[in-house]
SEMI-684048 format. One line per 4 residues: their letters; for each residue x, y, z of C-alpha. Coordinates in steps of 0.5 Angstrom, whole numbers. Layout:
// SEMI-684048
A	X:Y:Z  ...
END
This chain:
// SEMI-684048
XXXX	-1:-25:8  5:-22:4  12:-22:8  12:-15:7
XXXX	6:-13:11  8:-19:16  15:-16:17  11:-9:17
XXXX	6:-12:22  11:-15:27  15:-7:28  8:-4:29
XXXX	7:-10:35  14:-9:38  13:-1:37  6:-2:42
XXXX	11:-6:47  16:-2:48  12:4:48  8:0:54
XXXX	2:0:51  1:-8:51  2:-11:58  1:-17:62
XXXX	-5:-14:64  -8:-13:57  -6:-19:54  -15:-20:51
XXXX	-13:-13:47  -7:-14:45  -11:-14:38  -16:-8:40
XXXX	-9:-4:43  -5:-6:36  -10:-5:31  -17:-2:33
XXXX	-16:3:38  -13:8:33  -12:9:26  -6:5:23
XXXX	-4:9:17  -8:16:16  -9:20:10  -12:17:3
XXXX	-4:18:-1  -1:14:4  -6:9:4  -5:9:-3
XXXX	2:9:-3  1:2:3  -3:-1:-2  4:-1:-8
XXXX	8:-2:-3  6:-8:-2  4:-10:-9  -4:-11:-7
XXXX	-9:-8:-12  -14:-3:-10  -19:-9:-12  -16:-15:-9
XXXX	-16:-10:-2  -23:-9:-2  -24:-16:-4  -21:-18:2
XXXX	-24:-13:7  -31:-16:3  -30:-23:4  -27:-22:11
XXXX	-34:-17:14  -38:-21:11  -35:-29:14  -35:-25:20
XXXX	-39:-20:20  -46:-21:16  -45:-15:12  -40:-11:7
XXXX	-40:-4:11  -32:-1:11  -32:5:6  -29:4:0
XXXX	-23:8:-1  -16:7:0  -16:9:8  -21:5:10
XXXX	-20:0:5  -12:-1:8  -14:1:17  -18:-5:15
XXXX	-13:-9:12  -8:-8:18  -15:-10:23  -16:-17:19
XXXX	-7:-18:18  -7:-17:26  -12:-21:28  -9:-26:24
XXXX	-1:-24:27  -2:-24:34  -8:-31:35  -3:-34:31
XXXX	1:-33:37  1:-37:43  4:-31:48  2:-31:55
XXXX	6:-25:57  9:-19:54  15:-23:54  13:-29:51
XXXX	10:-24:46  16:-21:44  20:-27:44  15:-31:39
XXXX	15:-24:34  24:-25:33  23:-32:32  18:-30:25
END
């Protein structure tokens, strides 16, 4: 994962805690919470521009989504367009962030977050 996207990754967690959405009591779905329950950017341009931003090719983005589905998943079945493509990414890069974690609490969380 790109520092970029990581750093990204990190306030878009923080934003969730501050606003109270991750809890104690939620800590299995911190994941879902963060990046599944709700579209992470919307709109083709502005997952196009997401895409430049971080310097990853539209092609490189499918092939990431395309490899990740079908070690997970069996079969390749997200949309191909940019949006899509990019909530995606943002579900894979996520689960990468926060299982890399090994927070128990909101706090722990918060605090393991600084510390990258």
């Amino acid at each position: 994962m790109k520092t970029s996207i990581k750093e990204e990754l990190i306030g878009h967690i923080e934003d969730k805690i501050n606003d109270g959405i991750l809890t104690n009591d939620n800590k299995d779905e911190w994941h879902y919470y963060c990046f599944n329950e709700d579209y992470y950017i919307i709109g083709y341009y502005q997952a196009s521009e997401w895409l430049k931003r971080h310097r990853i090719g539209e092609f490189e983005a499918v092939e990431i989504v395309k490899n990740y589905e079908l070690e997970h998943f069996g079969e390749f079945t997200t949309d191909i367009n940019s949006e899509s493509i990019v909530n995606m990414l943002a579900y894979i890069y996520g689960e990468e962030l926060i299982y890399s974690l090994n927070a128990e609490t909101v706090f722990q969380l918060k605090n393991e977050l600084k510390e990258l």
